[in-house]
VODO-508392 format. One record per residue (C-alpha): x, y, z; residue number from 1. Coordinates in Angstrom, 2 decimals. Each point is the difference from the previous one (the first is absolute). Example, Ala and Ser with C-alpha at 12.3 -4.5 7.8 and 13.67 -1.06 7.14 Angstrom:
SITE | 12.30 | -4.50 | 7.80 | 1
SITE | 1.37 | 3.44 | -0.66 | 2
This chain:
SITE | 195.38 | 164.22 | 27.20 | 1
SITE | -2.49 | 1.12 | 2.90 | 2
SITE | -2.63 | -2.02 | 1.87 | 3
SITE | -2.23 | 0.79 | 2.70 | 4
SITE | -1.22 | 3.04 | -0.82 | 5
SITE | -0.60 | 2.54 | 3.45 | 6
SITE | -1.35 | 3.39 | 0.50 | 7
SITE | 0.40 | 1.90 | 2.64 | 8
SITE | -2.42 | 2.90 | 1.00 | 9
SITE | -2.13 | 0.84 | 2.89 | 10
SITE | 1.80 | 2.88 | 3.05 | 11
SITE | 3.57 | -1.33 | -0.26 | 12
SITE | -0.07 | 0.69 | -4.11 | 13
SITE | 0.29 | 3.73 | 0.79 | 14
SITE | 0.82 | 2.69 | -2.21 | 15
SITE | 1.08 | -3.05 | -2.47 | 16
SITE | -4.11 | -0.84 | -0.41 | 17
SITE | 0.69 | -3.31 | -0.06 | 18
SITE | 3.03 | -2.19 | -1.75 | 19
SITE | -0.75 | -3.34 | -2.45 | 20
SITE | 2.58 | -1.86 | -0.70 | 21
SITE | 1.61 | -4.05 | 0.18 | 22
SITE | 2.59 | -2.65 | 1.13 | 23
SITE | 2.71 | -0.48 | -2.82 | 24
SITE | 0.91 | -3.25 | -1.26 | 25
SITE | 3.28 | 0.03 | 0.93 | 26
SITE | 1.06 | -0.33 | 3.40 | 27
SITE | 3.22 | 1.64 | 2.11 | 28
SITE | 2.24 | -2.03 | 2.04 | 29
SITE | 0.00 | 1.06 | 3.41 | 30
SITE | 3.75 | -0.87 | 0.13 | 31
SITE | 0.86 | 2.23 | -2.66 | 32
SITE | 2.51 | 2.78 | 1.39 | 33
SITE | -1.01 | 2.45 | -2.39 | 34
SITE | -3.40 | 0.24 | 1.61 | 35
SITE | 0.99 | 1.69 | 2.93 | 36
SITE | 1.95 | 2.97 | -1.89 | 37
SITE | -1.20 | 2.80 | -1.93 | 38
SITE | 1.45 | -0.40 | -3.18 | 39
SITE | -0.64 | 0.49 | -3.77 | 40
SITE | -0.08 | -4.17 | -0.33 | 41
SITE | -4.14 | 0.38 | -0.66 | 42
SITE | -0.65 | -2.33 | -3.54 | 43
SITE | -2.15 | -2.17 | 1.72 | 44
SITE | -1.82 | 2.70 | 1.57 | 45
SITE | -0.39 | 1.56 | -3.51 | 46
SITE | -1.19 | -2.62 | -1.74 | 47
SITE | -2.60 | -0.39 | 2.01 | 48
SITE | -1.22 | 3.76 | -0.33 | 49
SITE | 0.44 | -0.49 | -3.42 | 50
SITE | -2.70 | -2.52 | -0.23 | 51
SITE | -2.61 | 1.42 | 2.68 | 52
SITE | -3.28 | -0.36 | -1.94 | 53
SITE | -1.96 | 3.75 | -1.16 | 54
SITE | -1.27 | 1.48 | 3.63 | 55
SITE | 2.21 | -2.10 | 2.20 | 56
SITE | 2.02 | 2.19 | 2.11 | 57
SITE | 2.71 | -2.23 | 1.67 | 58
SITE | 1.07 | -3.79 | 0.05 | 59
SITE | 1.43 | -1.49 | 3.13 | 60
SITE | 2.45 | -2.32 | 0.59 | 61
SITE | 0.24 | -3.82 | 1.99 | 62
SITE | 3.20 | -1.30 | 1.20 | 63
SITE | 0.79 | -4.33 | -0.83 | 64
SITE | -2.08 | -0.95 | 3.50 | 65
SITE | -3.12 | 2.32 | -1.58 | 66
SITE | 0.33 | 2.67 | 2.19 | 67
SITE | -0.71 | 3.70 | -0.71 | 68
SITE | 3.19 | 2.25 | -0.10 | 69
SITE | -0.04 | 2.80 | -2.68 | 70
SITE | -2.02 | 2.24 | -2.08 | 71
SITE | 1.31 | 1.22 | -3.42 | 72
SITE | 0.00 | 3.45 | 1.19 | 73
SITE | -1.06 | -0.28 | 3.28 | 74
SITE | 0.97 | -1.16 | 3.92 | 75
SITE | -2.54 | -2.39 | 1.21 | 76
SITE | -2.14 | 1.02 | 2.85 | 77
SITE | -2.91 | -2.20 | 1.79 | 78
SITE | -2.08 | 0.22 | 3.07 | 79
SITE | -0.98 | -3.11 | 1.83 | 80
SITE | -1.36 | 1.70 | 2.65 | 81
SITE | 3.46 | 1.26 | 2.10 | 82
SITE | 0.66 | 2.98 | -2.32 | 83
SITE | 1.92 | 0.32 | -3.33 | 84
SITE | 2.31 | -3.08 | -1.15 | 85
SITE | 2.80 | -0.74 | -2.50 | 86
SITE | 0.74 | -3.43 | -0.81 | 87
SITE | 2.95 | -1.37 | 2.30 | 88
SITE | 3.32 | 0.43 | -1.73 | 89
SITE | 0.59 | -3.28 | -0.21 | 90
SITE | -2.53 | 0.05 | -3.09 | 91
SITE | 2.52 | 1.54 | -2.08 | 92
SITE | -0.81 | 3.83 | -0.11 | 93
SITE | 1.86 | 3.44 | 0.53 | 94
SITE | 0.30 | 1.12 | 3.63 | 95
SITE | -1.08 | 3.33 | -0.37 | 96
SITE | 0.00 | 2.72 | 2.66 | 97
SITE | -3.94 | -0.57 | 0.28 | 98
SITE | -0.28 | -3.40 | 0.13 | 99
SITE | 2.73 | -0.45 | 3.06 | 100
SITE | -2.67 | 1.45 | 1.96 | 101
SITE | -3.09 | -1.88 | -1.18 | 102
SITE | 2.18 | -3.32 | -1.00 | 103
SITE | -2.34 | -2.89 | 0.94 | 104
SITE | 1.99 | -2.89 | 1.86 | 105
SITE | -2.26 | -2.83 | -1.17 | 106
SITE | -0.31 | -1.87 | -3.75 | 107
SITE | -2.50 | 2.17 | -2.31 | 108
């Protein structure tokens, strides 16, 4: 179910140490309304935590197009030089009160 195996460590891992983890198999539809609620609608999102390989920590999530949009557990934050990022809503992810501020405008 995963591919592309990352790790991420270095200053911006933190307190966490550093996080392993992949890109599930399956993918979200950016279209999908249920993405931009909070609800209790998470079996794909399970699944995929359910099969995280020993010492993986999280699995993230592409939308039909291949772009990033969610973590299992996580918001999505990246740094392309301008400051902290989320992937643009139209990716298919919840807008949550921290991402309105770093929302990036652009494809991820």
């Amino acid at each position: 179910m995963l591919a592309v195996p990352w790790r991420w460590s270095g200053s911006g891992a933190g307190a966490f140490g550093g996080l392993a983890g992949g890109v599930a198999g399956a993918r979200l539809a950016s279209g999908d309304p249920w993405l931009r609620v909070k609800s209790t609608r998470r079996a794909v999102y399970d699944a995929a935590r359910a099969a995280l390989a020993p010492g993986l920590d999280e699995v993230l999530f592409l939308n039909e197009r291949g772009e990033v949009c969610d973590g299992s557990i996580t918001t999505v934050f990246f740094d392309r030089g301008q400051g902290m990022r989320t992937p643009p809503l139209a990716s298919g992810l919840l807008p949550g009160c921290c991402g309105r501020r770093w929302r990036c405008r652009k494809r991820v």
